[in-house]
C-alpha positions in Angstrom: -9.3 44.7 -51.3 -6.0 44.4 -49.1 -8.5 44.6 -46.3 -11.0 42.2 -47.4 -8.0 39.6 -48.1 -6.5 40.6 -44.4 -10.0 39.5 -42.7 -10.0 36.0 -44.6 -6.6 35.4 -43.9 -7.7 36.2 -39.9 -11.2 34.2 -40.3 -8.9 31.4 -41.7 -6.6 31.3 -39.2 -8.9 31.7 -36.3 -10.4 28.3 -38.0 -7.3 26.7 -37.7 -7.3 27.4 -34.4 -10.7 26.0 -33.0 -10.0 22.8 -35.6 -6.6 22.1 -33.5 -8.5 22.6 -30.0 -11.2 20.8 -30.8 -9.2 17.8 -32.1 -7.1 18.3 -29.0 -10.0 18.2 -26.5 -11.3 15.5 -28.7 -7.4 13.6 -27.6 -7.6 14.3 -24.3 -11.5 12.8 -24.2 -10.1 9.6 -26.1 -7.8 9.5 -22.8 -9.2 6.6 -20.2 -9.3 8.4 -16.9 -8.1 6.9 -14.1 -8.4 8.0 -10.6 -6.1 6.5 -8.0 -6.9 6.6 -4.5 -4.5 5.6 -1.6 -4.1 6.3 2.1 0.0 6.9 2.2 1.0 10.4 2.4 1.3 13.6 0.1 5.8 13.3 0.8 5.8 9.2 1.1 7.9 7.3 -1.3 5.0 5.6 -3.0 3.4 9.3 -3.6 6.5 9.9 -5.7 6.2 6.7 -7.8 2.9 7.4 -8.1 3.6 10.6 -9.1 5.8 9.1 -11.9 3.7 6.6 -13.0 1.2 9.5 -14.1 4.1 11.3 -16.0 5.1 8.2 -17.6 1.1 7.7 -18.4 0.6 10.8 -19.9 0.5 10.2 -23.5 -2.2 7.6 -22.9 -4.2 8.2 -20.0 -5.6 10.7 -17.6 -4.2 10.0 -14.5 -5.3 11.6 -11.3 -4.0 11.1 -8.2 -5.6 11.3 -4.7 -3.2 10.9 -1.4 -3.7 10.8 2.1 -7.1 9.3 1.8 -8.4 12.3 0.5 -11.1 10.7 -2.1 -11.6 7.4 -0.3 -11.7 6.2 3.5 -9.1 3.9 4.0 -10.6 1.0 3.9 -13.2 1.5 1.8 -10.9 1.1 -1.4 -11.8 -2.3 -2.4 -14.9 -1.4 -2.3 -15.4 1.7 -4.8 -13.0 -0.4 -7.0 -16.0 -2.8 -6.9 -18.6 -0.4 -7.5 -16.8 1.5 -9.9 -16.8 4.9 -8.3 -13.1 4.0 -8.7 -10.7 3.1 -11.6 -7.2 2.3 -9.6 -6.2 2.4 -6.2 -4.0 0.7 -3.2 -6.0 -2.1 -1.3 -4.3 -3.7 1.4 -4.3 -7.4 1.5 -5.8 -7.7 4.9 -9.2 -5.7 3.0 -9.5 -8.4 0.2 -9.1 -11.5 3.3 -12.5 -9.4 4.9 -14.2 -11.3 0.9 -12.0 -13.7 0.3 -10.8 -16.0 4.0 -8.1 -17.4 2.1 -6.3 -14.2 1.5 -5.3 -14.2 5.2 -2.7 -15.8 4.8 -0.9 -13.0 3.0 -1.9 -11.3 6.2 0.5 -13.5 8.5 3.4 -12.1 10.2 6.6 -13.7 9.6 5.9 -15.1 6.0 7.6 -13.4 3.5 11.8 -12.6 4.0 11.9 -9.7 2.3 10.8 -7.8 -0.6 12.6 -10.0 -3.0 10.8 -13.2 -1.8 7.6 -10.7 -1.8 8.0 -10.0 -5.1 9.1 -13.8 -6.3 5.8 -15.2 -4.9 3.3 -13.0 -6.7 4.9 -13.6 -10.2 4.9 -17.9 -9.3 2.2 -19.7 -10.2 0.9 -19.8 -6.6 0.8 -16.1 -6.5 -0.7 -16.0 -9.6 -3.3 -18.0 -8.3 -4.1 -16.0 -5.6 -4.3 -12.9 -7.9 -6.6 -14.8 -9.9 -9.0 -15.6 -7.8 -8.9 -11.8 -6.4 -9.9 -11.1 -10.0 -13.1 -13.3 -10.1 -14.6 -13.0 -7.0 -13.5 -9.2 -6.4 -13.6 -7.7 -9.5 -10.4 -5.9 -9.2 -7.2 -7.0 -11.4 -4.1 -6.7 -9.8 -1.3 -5.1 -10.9 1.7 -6.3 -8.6 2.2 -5.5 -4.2 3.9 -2.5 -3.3 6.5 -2.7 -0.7 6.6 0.4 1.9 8.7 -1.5 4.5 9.4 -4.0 7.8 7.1 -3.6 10.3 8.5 -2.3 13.4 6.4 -1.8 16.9 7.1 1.8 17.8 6.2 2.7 21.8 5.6 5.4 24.0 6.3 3.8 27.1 10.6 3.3 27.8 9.8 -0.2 29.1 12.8 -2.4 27.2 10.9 -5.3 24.9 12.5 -8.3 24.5 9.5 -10.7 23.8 6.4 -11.1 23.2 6.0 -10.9 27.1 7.0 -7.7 27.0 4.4 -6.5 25.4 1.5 -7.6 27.3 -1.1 -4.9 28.6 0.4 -2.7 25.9 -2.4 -0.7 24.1 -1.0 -1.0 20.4 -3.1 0.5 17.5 -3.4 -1.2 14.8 -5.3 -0.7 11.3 -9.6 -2.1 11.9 -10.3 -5.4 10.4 -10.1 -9.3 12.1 -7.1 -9.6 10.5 -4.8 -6.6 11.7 -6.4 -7.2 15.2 -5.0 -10.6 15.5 -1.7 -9.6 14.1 -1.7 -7.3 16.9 -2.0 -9.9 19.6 0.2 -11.9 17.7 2.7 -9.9 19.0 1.5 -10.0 22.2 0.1 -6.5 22.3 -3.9 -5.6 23.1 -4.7 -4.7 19.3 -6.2 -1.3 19.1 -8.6 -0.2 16.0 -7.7 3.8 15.5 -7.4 5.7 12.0 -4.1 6.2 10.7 -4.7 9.7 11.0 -5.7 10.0 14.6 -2.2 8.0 15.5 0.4 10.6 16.7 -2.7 12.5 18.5 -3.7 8.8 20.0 0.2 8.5 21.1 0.1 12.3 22.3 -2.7 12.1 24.6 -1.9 7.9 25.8 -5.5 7.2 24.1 -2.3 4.2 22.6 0.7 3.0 24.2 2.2 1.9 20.9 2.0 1.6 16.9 3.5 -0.7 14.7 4.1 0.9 11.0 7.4 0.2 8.7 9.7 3.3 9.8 9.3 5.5 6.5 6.0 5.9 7.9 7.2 6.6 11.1 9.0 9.2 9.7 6.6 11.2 7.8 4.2 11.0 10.1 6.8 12.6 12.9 5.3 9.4 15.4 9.3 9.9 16.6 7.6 13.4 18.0 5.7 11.0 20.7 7.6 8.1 21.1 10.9 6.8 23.2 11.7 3.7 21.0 11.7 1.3 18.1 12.0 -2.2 18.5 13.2 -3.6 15.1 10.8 -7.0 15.5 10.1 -6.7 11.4 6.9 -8.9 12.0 5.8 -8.2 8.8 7.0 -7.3 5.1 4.5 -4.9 4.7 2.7 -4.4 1.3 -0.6 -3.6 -0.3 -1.6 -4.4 -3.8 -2.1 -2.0 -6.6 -5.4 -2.4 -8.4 -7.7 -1.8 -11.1 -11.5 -2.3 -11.2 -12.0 -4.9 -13.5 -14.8 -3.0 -15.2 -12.1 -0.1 -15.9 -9.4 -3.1 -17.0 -12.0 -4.4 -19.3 -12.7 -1.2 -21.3 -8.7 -0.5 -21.8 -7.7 -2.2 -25.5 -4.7 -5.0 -25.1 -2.3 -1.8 -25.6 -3.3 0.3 -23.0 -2.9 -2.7 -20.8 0.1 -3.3 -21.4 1.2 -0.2 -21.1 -0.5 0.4 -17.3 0.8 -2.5 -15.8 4.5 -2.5 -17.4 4.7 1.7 -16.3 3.2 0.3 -13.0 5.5 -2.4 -12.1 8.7 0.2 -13.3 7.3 3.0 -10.4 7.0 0.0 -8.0 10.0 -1.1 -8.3 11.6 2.1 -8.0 9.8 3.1 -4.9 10.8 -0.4 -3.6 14.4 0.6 -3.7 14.0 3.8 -2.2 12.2 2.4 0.7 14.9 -0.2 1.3 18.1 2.3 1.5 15.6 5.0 3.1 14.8 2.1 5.9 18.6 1.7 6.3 18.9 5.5 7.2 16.2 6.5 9.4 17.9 3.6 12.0 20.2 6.4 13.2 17.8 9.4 12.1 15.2 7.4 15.0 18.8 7.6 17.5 19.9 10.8 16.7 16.5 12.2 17.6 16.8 10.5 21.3 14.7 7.4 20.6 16.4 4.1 21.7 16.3 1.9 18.5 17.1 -2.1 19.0 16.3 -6.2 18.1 14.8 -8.2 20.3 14.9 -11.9 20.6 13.5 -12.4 16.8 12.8 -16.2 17.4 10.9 -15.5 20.0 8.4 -13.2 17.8 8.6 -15.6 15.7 7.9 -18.9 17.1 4.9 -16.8 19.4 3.3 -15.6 15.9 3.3 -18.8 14.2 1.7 -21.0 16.7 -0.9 -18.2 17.3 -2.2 -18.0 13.6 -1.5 -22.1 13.4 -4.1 -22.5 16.3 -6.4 -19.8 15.1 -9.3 -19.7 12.3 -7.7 -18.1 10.4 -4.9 -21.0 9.5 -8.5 -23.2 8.6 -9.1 -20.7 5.5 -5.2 -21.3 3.9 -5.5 -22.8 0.7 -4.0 -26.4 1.4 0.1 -26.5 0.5 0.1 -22.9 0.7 2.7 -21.9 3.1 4.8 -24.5 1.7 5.1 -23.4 -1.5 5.8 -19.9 -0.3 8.2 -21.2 2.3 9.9 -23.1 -0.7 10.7 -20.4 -3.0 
């Protein structure tokens, strides 16, 4: 008898047991999945907020991440967003201009202050204009840009810069795409598509005299390993937006929503303001290792950038009262 009740006591409890992992595989299939695909890194800021965004998702989503454009080419973001093969993901700005013309002028050098005014122009009704229209031409919804730092042009060469003169005949990579290319020779460099990957071995070998990334990058990819100096131009506040397919956005209920893009916009923030005091320090990290790190005559970028995108094709495709109302706030 003591054995008989013994058995239904284990048979019982090994019940329990399947009931509770079943209804907890049954909770984690309830979970939306989302994949998120960037090219930044494995030890980059953003990894790290990215990293707590997951945590902070947990109870409510499946959140995998993929760095270092492990899943997705960079570049071809946008794309699998589009498709679907994709549920969130960084797409840089100058990738959405390749659908949308307009877009270039997020693409311009010299047009946003700092992250601040970065931030101030996607929540205005212009920004959210822009945003918009991403949404119903792309297919993607857009959560908020993500800061990763001033653009800096980073050289092999010891020849001093100054201007925009200074840079002629000077192979600098820059990311593929119309629009990189001409912010390359809106600099007064001769634009060079390469992989962000193949960089330091492209600065190693002289396949590139120069790169221009925000100096967080510079850092983790060790581009200081290959280079003699940094010349602080900061030609452009650089960002990308995070983004969710709209056919993944669509399936989430009003809750989940809200719950993605506030835990989103918290992460961004945060790696915002590690990007802007880690900026501050690598200035004497980049001396300390030997490279020679300096301005040059900012107005002089500046006034030689504006008048090239003002006279290319690109200014044709700015939505009219544009850069006013971003030069405004």
């Amino acid at each position: 008898m003591r054995f008989s009740v013994t058995r239904r006591v284990a048979v019982l409890g090994a019940v329990v047991l399947a009931a509770a992992a079943l209804t907890g595989s049954a909770l984690a299939q309830d979970k939306p999945k989302l994949k998120f695909a960037a090219v930044f890194s494995d030890t980059d800021i953003r990894s790290d907020a990215f990293r707590m965004l997951g945590d902070a998702l947990k109870n409510d989503f499946v959140f995998e991440p993929h760095f270092g454009a492990t899943l997705f080419k960079q570049g071809t973001e946008l794309v699998a967003l589009q498709r679907g093969n994709l549920e969130t993901g960084i797409v840089a700005p100058q990738d959405i201009s390749k659908q949308i013309p307009s877009w270039s002028i997020l693409t311009a050098a010299y047009l946003f202050r700092d992250p601040a005014h970065l931030r101030q122009f996607f929540e205005s009704d212009a920004g959210m204009e822009m945003t918009a229209q991403a949404e119903k031409q792309l297919g993607i919804r857009i959560i908020a840009p993500v800061y990763y730092g001033s653009r800096q042009v980073n050289l092999k060469p010891e020849k001093k810069v100054m201007t925009p003169a200074d840079l002629k005949g000077i192979k600098m990579r820059m990311p593929g795409g119309d629009a990189w290319q001409f912010l390359g020779s809106a600099l007064g460099a001769n634009p060079t598509p390469m992989a962000y990957a193949e960089v330091y071995t492209g600065l190693q070998t002289g396949a590139i005299d120069a790169q221009d990334n925000p100096l967080p990058n510079d850092y983790n990819m060790k581009f200081y390993e290959v280079t003699s100096q940094i010349v602080l131009t900061s030609h452009l506040i650089a960002f990308d937006m995070f983004c969710v397919s709209k056919k993944t956005w669509d399936k989430l209920t009003p809750e989940q929503q809200i719950k993605l893009e506030t835990e989103a916009k918290k992460a961004i923030d945060w790696s915002t303001q590690k990007h802007q005091a880690r900026e501050a320090e690598l200035v004497q990290f980049f001396k300390d290792q030997g490279l020679k790190v300096y301005k040059p005559d900012l107005d002089a970028f500046r006034k030689f950038a504006q008048k090239k995108y003002l006279e290319s094709d690109f200014s044709k495709n700015w939505p009219a009262g544009m850069l006013d109302k971003i030069n405004a706030l």
